[in-house]
C-alpha positions in Angstrom: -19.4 -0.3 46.3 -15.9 -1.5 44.9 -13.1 -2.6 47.1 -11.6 0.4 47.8 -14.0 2.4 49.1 -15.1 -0.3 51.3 -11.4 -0.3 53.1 -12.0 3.3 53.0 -15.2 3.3 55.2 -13.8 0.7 57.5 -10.9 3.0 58.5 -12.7 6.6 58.2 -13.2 7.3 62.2 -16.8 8.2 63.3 -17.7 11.4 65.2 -19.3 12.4 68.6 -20.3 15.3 69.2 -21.9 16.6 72.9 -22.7 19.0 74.7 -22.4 19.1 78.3 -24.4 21.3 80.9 -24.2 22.1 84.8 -21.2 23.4 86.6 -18.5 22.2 83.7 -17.0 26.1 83.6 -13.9 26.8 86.1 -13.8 23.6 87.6 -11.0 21.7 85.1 -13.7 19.4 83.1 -12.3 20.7 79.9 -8.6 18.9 81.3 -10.5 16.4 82.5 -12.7 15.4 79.2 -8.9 15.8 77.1 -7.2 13.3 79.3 -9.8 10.9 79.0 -10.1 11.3 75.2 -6.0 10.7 75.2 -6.7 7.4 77.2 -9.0 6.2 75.1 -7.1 7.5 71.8 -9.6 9.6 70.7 -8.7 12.7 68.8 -11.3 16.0 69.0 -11.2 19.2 70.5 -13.4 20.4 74.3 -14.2 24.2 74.3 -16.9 26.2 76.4 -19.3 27.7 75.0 -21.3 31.4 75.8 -23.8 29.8 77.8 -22.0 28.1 80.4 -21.7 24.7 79.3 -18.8 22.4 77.2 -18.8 21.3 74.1 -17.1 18.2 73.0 -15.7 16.6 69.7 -14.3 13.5 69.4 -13.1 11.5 66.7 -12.6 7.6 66.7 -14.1 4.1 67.5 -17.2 4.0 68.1 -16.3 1.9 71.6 -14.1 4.5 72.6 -16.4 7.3 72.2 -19.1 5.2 74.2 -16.5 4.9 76.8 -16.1 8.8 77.1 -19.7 9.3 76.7 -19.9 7.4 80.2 -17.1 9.7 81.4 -18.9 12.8 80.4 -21.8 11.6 82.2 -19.8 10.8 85.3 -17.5 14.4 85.5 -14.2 14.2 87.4 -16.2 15.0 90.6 -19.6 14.7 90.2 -22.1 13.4 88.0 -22.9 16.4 85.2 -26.6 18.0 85.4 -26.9 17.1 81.7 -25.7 16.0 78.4 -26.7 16.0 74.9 -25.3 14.7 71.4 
């Protein structure tokens, strides 16, 4: 590996990706999951999916995205019923 493409690595931002069951439809988790992902200056996208549950993509630090994991896990209101990635 030369020089370059080790700076390149460095910088190139890891991705999450989960998927997130229970009641997450109609209840604002999608709002919910964006502003955390702001917070934590994450970049992705949050869409539901035909069977009810959310999926999420985030882009970034791998501490950040551990940080949303925990958030995903939590909800706004309640914990979810469950989550993969």
């Amino acid at each position: 590996m030369n020089q370059s493409e080790d700076k390149h690595s460095q910088t190139q931002a890891e991705e999450l990706h989960a998927l997130v069951h229970g009641r997450v439809q109609g209840v604002g988790f999608r709002q919910f999951v964006v502003e955390q992902a702001r917070r934590l200056r994450l970049r992705g996208y949050t869409r539901n999916t035909n069977s009810g549950d959310v999926e999420v993509v985030a882009q970034g630090a791998r501490p950040a995205q551990e940080q949303l994991l925990e958030h995903l896990r939590l909800g706004p209101h309640r914990p979810v019923y469950a989550m993969s990635k």
